[in-house]
Each structure stands twice: as C-alpha cells, then as structure tokens.
N, C-alpha and C positions, 0 to 999 in steps of 0.2 A: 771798221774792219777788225775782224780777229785775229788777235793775237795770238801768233804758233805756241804751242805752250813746249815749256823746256824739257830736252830729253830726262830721264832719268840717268844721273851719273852712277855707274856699278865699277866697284875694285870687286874682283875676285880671287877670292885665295882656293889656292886648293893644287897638296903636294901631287899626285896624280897627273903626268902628261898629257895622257889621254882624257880624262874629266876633266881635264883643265880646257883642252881645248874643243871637247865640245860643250861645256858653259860659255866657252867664247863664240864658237859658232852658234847657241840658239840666241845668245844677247846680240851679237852682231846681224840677226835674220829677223829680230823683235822689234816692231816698230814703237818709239818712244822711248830707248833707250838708247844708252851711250858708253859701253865699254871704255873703260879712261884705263884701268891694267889692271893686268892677272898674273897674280905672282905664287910662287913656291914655296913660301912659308910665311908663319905669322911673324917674323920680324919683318920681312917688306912687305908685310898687311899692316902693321903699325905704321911705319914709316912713310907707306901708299897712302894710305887715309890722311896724312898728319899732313902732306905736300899736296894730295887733288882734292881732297873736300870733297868725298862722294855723297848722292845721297841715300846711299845703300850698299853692303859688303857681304857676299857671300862667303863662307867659315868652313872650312876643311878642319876635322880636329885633330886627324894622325900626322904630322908635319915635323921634320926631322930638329932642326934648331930650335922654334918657339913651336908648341904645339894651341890647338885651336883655344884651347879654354885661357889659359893666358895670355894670348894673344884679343881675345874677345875685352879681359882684364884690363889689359893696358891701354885699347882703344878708348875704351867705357871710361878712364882713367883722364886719357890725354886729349882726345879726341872726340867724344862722345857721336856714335853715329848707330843709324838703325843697321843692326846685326842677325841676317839668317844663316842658320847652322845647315847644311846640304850635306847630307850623310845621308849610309844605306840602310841602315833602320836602326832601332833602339836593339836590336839584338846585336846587332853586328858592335856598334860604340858604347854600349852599356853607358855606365854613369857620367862618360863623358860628355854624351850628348846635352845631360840635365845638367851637371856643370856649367854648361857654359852659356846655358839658360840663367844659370844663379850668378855666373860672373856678368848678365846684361845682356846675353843676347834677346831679340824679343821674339826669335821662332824657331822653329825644324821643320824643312821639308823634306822630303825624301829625293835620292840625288839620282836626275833622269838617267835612263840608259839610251843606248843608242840607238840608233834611226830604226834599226831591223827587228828591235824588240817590240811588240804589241802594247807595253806599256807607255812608249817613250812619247806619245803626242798629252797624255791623260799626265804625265809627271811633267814636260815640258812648261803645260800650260800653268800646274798649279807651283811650279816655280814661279814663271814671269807676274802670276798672280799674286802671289806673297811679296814678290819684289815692290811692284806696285803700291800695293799697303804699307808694306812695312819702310816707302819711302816717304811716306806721306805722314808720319813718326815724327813728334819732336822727342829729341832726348836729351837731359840735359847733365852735365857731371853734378853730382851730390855733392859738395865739400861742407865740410863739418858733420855730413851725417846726421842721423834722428836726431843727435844732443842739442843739432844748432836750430833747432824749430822748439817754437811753446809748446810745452806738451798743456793736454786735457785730461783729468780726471779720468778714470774709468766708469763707466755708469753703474752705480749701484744696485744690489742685488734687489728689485724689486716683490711685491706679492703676487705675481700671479692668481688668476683664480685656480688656476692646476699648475705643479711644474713645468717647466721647462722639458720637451720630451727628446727631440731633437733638432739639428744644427744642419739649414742648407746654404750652399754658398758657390758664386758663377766667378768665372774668373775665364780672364781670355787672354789677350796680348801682355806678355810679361806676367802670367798668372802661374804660372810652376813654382818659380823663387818666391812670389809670394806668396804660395801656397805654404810650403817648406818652409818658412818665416814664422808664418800662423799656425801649422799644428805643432812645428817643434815647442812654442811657447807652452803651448798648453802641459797640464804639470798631468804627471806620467798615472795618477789616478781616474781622470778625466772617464767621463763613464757613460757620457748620451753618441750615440750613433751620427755621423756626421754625412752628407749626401751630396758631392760636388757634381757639378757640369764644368767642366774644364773646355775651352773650343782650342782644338789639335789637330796635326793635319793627319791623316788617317794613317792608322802600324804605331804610334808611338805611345796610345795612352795606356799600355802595358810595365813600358820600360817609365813612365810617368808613375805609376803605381808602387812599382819596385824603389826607387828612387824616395819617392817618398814616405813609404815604411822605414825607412833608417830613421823619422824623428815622430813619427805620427803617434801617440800614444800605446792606440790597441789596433795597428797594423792599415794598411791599406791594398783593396782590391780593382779591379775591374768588378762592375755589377752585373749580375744575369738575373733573370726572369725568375721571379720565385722566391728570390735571396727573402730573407726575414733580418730586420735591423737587429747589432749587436750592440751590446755593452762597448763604445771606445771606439769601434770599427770606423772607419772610411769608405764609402763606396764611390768609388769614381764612374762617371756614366760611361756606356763604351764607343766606340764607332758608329755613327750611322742612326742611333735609337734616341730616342728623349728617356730620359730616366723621371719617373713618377713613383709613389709609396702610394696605398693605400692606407685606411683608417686601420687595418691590421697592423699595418707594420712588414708590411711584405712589399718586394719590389714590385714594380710593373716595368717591365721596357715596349717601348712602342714606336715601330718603324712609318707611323706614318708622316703626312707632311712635314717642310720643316715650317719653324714658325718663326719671322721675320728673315729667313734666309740660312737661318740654323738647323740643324738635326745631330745632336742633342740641343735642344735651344732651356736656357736657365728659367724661360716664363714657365713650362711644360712643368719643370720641376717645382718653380714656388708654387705655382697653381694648383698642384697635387698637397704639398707643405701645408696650404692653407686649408684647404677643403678636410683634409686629414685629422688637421692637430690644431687647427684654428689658434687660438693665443698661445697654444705651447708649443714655440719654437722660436726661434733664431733665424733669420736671414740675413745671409752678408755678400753685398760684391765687392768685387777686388775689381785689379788694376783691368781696363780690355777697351777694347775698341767699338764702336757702334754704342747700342741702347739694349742688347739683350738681356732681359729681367730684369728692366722697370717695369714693365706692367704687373708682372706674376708676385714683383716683391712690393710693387703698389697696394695687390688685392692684400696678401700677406701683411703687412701693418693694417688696414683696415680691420684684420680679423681679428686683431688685437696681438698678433704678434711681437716682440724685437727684430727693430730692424737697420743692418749696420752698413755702411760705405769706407773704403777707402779713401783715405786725404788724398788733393793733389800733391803734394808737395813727397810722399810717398808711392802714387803710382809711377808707372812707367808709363801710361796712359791712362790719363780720366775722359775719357770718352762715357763706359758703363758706367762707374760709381757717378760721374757729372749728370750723367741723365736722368738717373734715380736722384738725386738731390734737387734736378731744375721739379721733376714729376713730383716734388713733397712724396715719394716714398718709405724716405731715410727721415729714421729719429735720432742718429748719432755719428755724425765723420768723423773718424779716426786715422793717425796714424795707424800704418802696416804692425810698429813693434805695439802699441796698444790692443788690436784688436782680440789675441789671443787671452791674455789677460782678463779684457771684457768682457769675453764667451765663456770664460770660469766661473768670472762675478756671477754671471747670470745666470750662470749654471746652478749654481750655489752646489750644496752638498747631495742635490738629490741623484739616484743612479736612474738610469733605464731602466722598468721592469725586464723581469725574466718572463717566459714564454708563461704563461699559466698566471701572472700576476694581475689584479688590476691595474686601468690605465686610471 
C-alpha cells in the first residue's frame, strides 16, 4: 500500500491583511499543503520557523518591526529553511527584492491578485509551483564560511590556441547572490563580454540587471536581438527567449521551444558558445536546480573550451553544477569565492576586439 505523502508545511509572512489572507486562502484550497501560520512581520516569521519547522516560508519585504530582508537573514542564520520572496514586482521593491535573494532567499514570485483579476489562476498556480520546489530544497547554515573549507588553487592561465574571447554561465536556484559574488570579484579592468541564463520567474530579470550592475565591472543588461558583445558588459537573457551569439558576436534571441523544460534554457546558450568561439571561451554553472546545461557545456569542453562548476559546499543547490560533474562536463569545481578570480587567470591580459578588429 501507498504511503500518503506528507503535506507540505507553509508559515507565511506577509504585512498586508488582505494578501495575507488570501495566501491563506489559496494554501488552504491547495491540495498537499498545510498552512501551519501566517504572521505580520518578519520577527514572528523568525520565531514561526524556529517553533513549526516548515518546509517552506513565503517573505513579504515591506513589514513594520523586522523587515523581509533581515528577517530572510536571521532565518538563514537560526533556522535555515527554503525562502520564497512574494512581491509585486522588481519595480515596485527595487533592490530589496535582490536583497533578500543575497541574504538566502532561493526565489521571487510575483504576489497573486485576487480572484476577479484575469491574472490571478496564471500567478496562483506559479506560486504553489515554486512552493513545491522550493520545498523540496535542502538548505543548510554555513558556519565558518568559505575560510572553513580547503581552498583549491585557481587554475592557471593556460595557452590557448586563440584567447579567450568570451565568458557564458547558467545559474538558477540561489543563482543572483551567486551571480553578485562572481562578477563583483572580477577586478574592475575585466574586459571579455560575459552571457548569463539566469532561470527567473517572469517581470524580474530587469530589476535582476539593475541590481547587479552595482558590482559588475562594465555594467549589466537585459539582451535583445541584434545586441553585438561589449568590452566588460553582461548580457543577461530575457523572458521567454534562449539567448544564443553568433560567430560575429552579435546576439540572437529565439522564442522557440524550450529545451528540457526551460526557455531561456543554458544548453541553447553554450551550444551557441561552442559553435561560435569553439576553445575561446569559458563556461561556468552555478548553484540551480535540475541538469540545465550539462549537455551544451558538455559539447563546450569537448570543443576545447574552459569549463567551470560550483562546489557543493558553496551552492545553495548542486543539482546543475552536480550534473555537469556526474556528465564529465566540468574541468574544475570550485568554490563560489574562487571562481571570479579563475575567470581573470583565464582571461589573462587579453581584451575583446573592438568592432573592426581581428578575432
């Protein structure tokens, strides 16, 4: 006989009356979950988590006593549990939203409206959908930090038969803070064009952009159709499209299928990387969930590329980087604080051509 499988236990914070209770009412009408409280600020979202042991907590960030980002802080701190951020978009919460991505939360959905709105079954759903994954999360408190782990060597600047031209990299669950980790490291001369898939829930990979331009060298965008790689730049892929480069150096975005379940999916993009720039580039995943781009960063090392993983012991989830590791993709796991450092070594001194230069 089968075994009922156990609800999913939800504390919900969120200062809001009204959003408060109707997060209670769609968790209470969801089958497989289990409302355990919903409270009014992030000190009885500390103190909720600390006495029920949920296996998931939705984050309000505007909250009068503790607000969400510290409040995400102290759970990550005392409690460690999987954290969705439910706000009404990266415009409305600016950099708090990212915040509280950086203080441990592992997502941001956008927070449903109510029954009469035409959006509210399309946001309903990809709530209780995030809920789901993001309960199915381990997370664990850090104590001691990078210091308390062996570090590794950074991999030496090797000869290519051409330089290094540019730098792609997939990242998904807990991938922002790690994002923001790895370009701030990079030292502020940094000068090859860098080409992320980030997986986001749709409306936020803007305020994602903006956010991490505060440490990104030479600036970060949303990518459109056309773009041509810059010296230092960041292109983030956008909503809905796979992000791909040509051997020119010019973007491609393309709405068609996704690929393993993704659109932007990170295979779309190394598979472009490789065919493109064949040994002159870089590929890295970070922390995220599933297996997307082991295959495309498979082909990519075979074409003689650099290819790099996040350590466990620094994701937030090794799901991606594990898969690429079990796949012999990956020629080097690293910690998160290494990896930036690595991408320089490897970079060495060479810049990106300018438009009219040989490659």
């Amino acid at each position: 006989m089968t075994k009922p499988l156990k609800p999913i236990r939800v504390v919900v914070t969120e200062d809001s009356a009204v959003t408060r209770a109707l997060l209670t009412a769609i968790l209470e009408e969801a089958p497989g979950f289990e409302l355990v409280a919903a409270v009014p600020d992030g000190a009885e979202a500390v103190d909720a988590v600390a006495r029920l042991r949920p296996a998931v907590v939705t984050m309000d960030l505007h909250m009068p006593r503790l607000d969400g980002v510290e409040a995400t802080r102290r759970i990550m701190r005392q409690t460690p549990t999987p954290i969705v951020v439910v706000t009404a978009s990266s415009e409305v919460d600016g950099r708090l939203t990212y915040d509280a991505l950086a203080a441990g939360a592992l997502s941001v959905v956008a927070r449903p409206v109510g029954p009469s709105d035409p959006r509210f079954a399309a946001r309903r759903e990809a709530l209780l959908n995030e809920l789901r994954l993001m309960a199915a999360v381990r997370v664990v408190r850090r104590i001691g930090g990078a210091e308390s782990r062996p570090r590794m060597p950074p991999l030496a600047p090797r000869p290519p038969v051409r330089p290094v031209q540019v730098v792609a990299i997939a990242a998904s669950t807990g991938g922002p803070a790690a994002l923001y980790r790895l370009l701030g490291d990079l030292p502020r001369e940094f000068e090859l064009p860098i080409l992320v898939v980030q997986h986001m829930s749709a409306g936020f990979i803007g305020g994602l952009a903006r956010w991490l331009s505060e440490v990104a060298p030479g600036g970060v965008r949303v990518a459109r159709d056309g773009d041509v790689l810059a010296a230092g730049v960041v292109l983030l892929a956008p909503d809905g499209a796979h992000l791909r480069v040509a051997a020119d150096g010019t973007v491609r975005l393309d709405a068609g299928p996704s690929i393993g379940g993704h659109r932007p999916a990170a295979t779309a993009l190394f598979d472009s990387v490789a065919r493109a720039y064949g040994d002159r580039a870089i590929g890295v995943v970070l922390t995220g969930m599933g297996r997307d781009g082991v295959d495309g960063l498979a082909r990519l090392r075979a074409a003689g590329s650099v290819t790099l993983a996040q350590d466990a012991a620094s994701a937030a989830v090794f799901g991606m980087p594990g898969a690429a590791v079990e796949a012999d993709a990956v020629e080097r796991v690293l910690p998160l604080e290494d990896l930036g450092p690595t991408i320089a070594a490897l970079a060495g001194a060479g810049a990106y051509p300018r438009r009219g230069d040989p490659r």
